[in-house]
N, C-alpha and C positions, 0 to 999 in steps of 0.2 A: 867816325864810330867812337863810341867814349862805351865802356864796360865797369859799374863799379859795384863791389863786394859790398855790404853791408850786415855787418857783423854785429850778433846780436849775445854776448857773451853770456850773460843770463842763462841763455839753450843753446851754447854752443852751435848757431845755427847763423848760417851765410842765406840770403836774398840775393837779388842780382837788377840792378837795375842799366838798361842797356838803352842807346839811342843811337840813331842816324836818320843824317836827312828827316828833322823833324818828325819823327817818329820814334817811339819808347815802346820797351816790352820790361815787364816784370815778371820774375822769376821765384816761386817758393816767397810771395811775399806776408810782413808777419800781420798781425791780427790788426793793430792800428794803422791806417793808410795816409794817413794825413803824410806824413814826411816822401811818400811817392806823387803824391798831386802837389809837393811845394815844389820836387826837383823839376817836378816837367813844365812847370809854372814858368819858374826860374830858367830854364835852359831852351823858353816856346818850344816844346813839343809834343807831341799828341800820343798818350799812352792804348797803343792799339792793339796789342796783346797781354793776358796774362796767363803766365805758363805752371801748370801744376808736372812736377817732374813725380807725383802717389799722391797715396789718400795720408798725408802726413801722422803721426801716432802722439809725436810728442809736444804739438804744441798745433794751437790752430791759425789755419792761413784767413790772410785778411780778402781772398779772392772773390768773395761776393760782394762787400763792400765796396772794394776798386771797382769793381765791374758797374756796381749801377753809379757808381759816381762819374763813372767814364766812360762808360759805354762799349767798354774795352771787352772783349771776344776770351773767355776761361777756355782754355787748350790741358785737356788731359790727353795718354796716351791711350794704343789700345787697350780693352778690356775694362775698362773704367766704366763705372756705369750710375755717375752722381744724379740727385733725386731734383737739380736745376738746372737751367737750359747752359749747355756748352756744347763746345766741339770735341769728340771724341778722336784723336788725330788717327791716322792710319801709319803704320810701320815706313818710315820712306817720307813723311810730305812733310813738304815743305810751306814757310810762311814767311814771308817778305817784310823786313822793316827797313824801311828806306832801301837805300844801298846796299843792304845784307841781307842773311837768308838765316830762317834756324830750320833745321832737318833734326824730326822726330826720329829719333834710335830706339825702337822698343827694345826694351834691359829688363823682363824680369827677372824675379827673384828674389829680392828684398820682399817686395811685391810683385801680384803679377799684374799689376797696372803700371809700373814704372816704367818712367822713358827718361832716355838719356837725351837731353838738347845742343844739336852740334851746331855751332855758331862757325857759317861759311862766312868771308869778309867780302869786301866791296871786288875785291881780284878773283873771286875764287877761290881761296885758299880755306882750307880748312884751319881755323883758329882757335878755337877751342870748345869744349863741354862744358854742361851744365849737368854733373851726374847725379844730382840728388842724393839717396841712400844707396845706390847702388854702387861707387866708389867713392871711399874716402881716401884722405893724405895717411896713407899706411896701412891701411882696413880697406874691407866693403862692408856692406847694409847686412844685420843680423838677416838671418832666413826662417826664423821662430816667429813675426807677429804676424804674418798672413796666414798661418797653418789654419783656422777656420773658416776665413772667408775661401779660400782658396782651394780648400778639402782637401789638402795635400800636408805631406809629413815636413820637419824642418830640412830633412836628409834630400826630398824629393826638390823643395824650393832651393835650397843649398845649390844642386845639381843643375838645377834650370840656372841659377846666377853664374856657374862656374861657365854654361854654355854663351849666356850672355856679355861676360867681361872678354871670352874669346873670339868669338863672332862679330861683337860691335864696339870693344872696347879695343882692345888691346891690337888691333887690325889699325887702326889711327897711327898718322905718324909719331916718333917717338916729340918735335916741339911743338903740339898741340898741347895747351894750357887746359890745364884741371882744374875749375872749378867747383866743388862740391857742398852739399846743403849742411856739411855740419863738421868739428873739430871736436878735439879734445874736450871731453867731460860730456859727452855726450851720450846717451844710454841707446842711440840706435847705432852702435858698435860696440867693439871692446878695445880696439887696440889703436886709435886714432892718433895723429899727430897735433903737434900745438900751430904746426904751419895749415895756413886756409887754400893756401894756390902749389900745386905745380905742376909737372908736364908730364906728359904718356908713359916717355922717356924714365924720368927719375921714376915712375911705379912700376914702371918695369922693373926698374934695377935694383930699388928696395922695400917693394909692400910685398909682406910671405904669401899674398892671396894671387899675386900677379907673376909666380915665377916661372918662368918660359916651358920646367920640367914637368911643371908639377901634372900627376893625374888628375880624376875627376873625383877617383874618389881620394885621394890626399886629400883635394880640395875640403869635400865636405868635410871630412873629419877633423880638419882645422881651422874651419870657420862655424864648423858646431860646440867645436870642443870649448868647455868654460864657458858659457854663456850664463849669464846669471837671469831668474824670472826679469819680465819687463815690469817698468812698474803697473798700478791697479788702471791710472788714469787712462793710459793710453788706448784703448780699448772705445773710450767715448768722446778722446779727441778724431778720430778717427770717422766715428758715426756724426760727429759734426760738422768735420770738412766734407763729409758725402751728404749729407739731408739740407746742411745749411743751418742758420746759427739767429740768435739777435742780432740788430747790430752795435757799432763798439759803442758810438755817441748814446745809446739807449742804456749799456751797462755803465757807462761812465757817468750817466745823469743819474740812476741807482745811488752808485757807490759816493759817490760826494753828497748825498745828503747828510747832513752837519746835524747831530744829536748831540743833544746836552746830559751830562752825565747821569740822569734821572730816567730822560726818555730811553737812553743809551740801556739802561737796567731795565727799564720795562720793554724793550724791544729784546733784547736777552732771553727774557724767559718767555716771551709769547710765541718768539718764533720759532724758538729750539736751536738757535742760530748758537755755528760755532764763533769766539772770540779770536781774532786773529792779531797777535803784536807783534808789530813788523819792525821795532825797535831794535838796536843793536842787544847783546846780549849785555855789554857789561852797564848797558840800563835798564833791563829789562830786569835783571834778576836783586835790583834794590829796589823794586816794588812793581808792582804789576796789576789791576783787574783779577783777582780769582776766577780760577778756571779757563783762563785766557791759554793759550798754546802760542809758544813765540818761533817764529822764523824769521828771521832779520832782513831786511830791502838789501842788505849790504853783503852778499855771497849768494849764493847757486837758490835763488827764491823761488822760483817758477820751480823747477825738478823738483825741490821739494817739502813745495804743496800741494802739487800732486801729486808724489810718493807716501805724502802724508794722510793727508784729508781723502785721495782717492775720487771720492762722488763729488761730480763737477756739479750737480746739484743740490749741495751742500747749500743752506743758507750761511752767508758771513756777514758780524759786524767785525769792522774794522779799528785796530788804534797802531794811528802812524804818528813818526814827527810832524811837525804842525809843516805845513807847506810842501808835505810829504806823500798825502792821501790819492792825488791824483795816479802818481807814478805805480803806485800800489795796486790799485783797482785793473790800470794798464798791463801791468806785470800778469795777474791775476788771468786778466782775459785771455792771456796768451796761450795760456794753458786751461781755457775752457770753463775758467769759474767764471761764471756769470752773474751768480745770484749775492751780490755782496748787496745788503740793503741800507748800509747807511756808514757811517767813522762819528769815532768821539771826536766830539767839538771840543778843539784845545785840547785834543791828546792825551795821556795820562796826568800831566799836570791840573787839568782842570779838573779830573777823577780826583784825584789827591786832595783838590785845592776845596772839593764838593762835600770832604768832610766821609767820602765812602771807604768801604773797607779795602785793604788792600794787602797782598799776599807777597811774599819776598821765596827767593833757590838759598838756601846754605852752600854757596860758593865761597874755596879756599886758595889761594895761592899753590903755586910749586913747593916754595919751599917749608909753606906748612904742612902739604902731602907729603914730602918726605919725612916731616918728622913725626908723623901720625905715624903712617902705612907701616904695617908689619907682612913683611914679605912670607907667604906660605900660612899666616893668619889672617890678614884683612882679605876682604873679597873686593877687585877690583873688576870694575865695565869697564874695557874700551868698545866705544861704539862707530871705532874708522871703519874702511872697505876690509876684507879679508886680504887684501892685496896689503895695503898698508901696515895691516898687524902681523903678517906673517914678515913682511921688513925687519922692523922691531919693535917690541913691544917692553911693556915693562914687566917683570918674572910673576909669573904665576897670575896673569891679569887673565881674564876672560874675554873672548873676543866674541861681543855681541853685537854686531853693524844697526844702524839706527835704520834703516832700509827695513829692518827684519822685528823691531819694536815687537809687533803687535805679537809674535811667535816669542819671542823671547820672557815679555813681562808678567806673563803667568807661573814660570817659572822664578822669581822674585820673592823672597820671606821679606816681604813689610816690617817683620822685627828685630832681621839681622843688617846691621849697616852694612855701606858698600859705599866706594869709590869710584867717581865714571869722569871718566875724559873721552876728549877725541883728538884732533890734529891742535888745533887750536881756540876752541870753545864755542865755534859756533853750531855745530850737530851736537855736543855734549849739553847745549840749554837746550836747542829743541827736544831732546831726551826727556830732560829735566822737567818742563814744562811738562811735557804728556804726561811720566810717572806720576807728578803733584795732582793733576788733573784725576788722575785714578786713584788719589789717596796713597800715593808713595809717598814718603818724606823725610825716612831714616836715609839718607846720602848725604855724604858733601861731591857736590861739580867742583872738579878744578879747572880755573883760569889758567889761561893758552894752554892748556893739553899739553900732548905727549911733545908739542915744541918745545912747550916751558921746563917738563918734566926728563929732557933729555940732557938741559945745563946742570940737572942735579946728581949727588950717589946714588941715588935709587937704581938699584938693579936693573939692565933691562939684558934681552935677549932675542934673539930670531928663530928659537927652536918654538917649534909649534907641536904643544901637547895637544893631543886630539882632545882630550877633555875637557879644553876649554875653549872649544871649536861650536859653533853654534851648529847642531845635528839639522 
């Protein structure tokens, strides 16, 4: 029996790919498949299940795809009711690969289609879960994004999870291995670990959702309390893992069409297509495509482009580093954008190099914001998490989280300057980018954020005045 994680840091999200005796099952696997038909290549054996533990939210499974490429058998649990031929499994059954067994756990409450997958071994031993969104390493699965399909309130699916973690989870011995579909930085939780695996045992002893006293309703109230909106996307990654999807090789033939910076402009304005620069910031912001929106390939890109762009039927063109495009389009899909129709050929260099116009961020150093910034006269954006700015901030700064952009920028005077960071510069150009895009342009961004800005005297503080608390 071989078990291995496959971690997709991007989305904070674990796959699982399992074999015995010639035979493999796949687990929450992600949008492109290719790397699960090379392992089973590589290791002769026959990929005969694949296992959906929900109807995922935050990124789309590659489960149709594997499936006709394999032939391989889509295992939802009860209640599940996708718009393509699978098994919908029953509470209890079980399915054989090779020498081992996986036993469907229905666990709603996350969802009420989630199942937990209990991997018995070649002995009979119980060895471990596959719990999806329903436990993670410190957390379980939010109880807020099935409230419509499900007709039920957060309080009510809360309640149903709290019966599910005690009925089929936590009934497990304590050195049964955890497994779960996602870690730290992941938005189908709040309070996740940066560890991917551990045992019954250790969540016992230290996730606040698992403690032996707690009531039903403790429970809820502490795995309701603080939940922040999900983002806009998830809503239709969802209606794409249930109806079905393109597939990848057909958005990938899309998106690598190679445009020359001419057609690249006439493709712009015919489609309505947004520009997307996937370029680091600190190349991004010495010149750019106008009206381009940058999110960099190089940190949390998938979350947030679809925290950003939202409508996964967004038309995008594309400008990446050159040998960069593919991985782009890939990232993309994961999270449901499908409709990218082409990337600049040769990147922005060949923009530049085509003689067209091109737009630059007034970004400053640290230590020129300090000797600007007049503390209790300049206006500064920070645009980290609420969590982050209430740590420390710098005195008198505004805490605007980039999450919440579209709520915040109409309250903005175009004619009074401002100052915006964030951690370290990469959510502070995606800022950047939007405002310029709506005609903001009195700012300076500062490079590396409140890192750079914490080696300086600039004031900072952890007191949180409500009035500069985003209402």
């Amino acid at each position: 029996m071989k078990i291995e994680q496959i971690y997709t840091g991007c989305l904070a999200q674990g796959a699982y790919y399992i074999t015995s005796n010639g035979e493999a099952a796949i687990i929450d696997p992600l949008r492109e498949v290719q790397p699960y038909l090379d392992r089973a290549e590589k290791d002769g054996v026959t990929i005969k299940y694949i296992f959906e533990t929900h109807f995922h939210a935050d990124f789309v499974s590659g489960h149709l795809d594997l499936s006709k490429k394999t032939g391989a058998a889509i295992i939802y649990g009860p209640n599940a009711a996708p718009e393509f031929e699978c098994i919908v499994a029953t509470d209890g059954q079980i399915f054989e690969i090779g020498a081992i067994k996986i036993k469907a756990l229905h666990t709603p409450g996350h969802t009420m289609e989630s199942t937990t997958y209990l991997l018995v071994d070649e002995n009979g031993t119980d060895h471990a879960i596959f719990s999806g969104d329903t436990l993670f390493i410190g957390d379980v699965g939010r109880p807020d994004l099935a409230q419509k399909a499900a007709s039920m309130t957060q309080e009510q699916l809360a309640a149903t999870l709290f019966h599910s973690l005690r009925n089929k989870i936590m009934t497990l011995a304590d050195d049964v291995v955890v497994y779960p579909a996602h870690g730290a930085g992941s938005a189908c939780g709040k309070n996740m670990s940066k560890e991917t695996v551990s045992t019954i045992g250790e969540q016992k002893a230290n996730n606040y959702a698992l403690r032996a006293d707690m009531t039903e309703e403790e429970f809820v109230k502490e795995v309701t309390d603080g939940l922040l909106p999900p983002p806009g996307y998830f809503g239709m990654n969802v209606a794409m893992n249930k109806k079905g999807y393109e597939s990848f090789e057909s958005v990938l033939n899309n998106g690598m069409r190679a445009l020359e910076p001419s057609a690249f402009e006439a493709a712009a304005e015919e489609s309505a297509a947004l520009i997307l620069d996937t370029r680091g910031a600190g190349d991004f912001y010495k010149g750019f495509v106008p009206q381009s929106i940058n999110i960099g390939l190089n940190g949390d890109f998938a979350p947030w482009v679809g925290a950003m762009i939202v409508d996964v039927k967004q038309p995008i063109l594309l400008i990446a580093d050159e040998g960069k495009e593919e991985e782009a389009v890939t990232r993309l899909s994961r999270v449901g954008f499908d409709n990218v129709i082409g990337h600049l050929k040769g990147g922005f260099n060949a923009w530049q190099a085509a003689g067209m116009e091109v737009d630059t961020v007034n970004r400053i150093n640290a230590e020129t914001f300090a000797k600007e910034v007049k503390i209790g006269e300049s206006k500064i954006i920070d645009v980290r998490k609420e969590t982050e700015y209430a740590a420390e901030h710098v005195e008198e700064a505004y805490s605007k989280p980039l999450a919440f952009i579209n709520e915040w920028v109409k309250d903005i005077n175009p004619e009074e300057h401002f100052f915006m960071h964030c951690a370290g510069g990469y959510r502070s150009m995606i800022a950047a980018s939007i405002l310029q895009a709506r005609g903001y342009r009195n700012f300076s961004e500062v490079e590396g954020g409140f890192n750079a800005i914490a080696k300086t005297e600039v004031p900072k503080t952890n007191f949180v005045c409500q009035s500069k608390v985003l209402k």
